[in-house]
C-alpha positions as CSV (number, residue, x, y, z in Angstrom):
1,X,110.6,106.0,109.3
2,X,109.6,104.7,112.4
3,X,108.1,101.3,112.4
4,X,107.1,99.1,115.0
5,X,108.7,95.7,115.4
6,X,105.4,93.6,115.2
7,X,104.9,95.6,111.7
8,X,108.4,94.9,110.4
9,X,107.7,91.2,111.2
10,X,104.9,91.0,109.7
11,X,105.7,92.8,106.2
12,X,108.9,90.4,106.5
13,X,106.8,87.4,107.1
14,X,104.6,88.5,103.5
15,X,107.8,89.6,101.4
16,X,109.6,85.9,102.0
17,X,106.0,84.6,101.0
18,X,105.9,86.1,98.0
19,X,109.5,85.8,97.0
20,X,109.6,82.1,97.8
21,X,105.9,81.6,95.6
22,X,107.8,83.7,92.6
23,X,110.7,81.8,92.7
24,X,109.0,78.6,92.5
25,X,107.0,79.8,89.2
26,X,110.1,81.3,87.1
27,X,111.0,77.8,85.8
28,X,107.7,77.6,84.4
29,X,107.6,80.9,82.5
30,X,108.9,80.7,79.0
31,X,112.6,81.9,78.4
32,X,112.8,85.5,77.0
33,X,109.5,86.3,77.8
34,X,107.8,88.9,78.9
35,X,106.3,87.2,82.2
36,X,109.6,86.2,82.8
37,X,111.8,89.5,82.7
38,X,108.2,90.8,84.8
39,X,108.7,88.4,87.2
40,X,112.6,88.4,87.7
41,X,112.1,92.0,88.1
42,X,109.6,91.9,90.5
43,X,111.6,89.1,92.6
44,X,114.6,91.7,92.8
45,X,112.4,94.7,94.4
46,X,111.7,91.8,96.8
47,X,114.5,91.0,97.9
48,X,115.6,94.8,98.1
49,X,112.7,95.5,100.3
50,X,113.2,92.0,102.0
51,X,117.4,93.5,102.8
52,X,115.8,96.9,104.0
53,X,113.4,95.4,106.7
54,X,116.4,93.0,107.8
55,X,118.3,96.5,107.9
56,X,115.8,98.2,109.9
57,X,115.3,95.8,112.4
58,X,118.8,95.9,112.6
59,X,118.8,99.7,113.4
60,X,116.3,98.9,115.7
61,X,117.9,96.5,117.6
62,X,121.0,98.4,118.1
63,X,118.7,101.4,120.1
């Protein structure tokens, strides 16, 4: 896929929002819960999407 730069900024600029916001409630969720195994999940596929921008602007870059 072919994405502009400004666009990969941008959806960079949201992910690291996000991640840093659910990193900063997991302490407060309840071990073995639910909510928690939600939410560590959910902070994973960020940072997998967060590592695949980085990797396309990468690709970008080198063009």
């Amino acid at each position: 896929m072919n994405h502009r730069k400004e666009e990969l900024n941008e959806a960079k600029v949201a992910i690291m929002s996000l991640l840093s916001k659910c990193k900063k409630a997991l302490p407060n969720l309840k071990e073995n819960s639910s909510q928690q195994t939600l939410l560590e999940r959910r902070i994973n596929a960020l940072q997998i999407a967060l590592n695949l921008i980085e990797k396309a602007q990468l690709e970008s870059a080198n063009n």
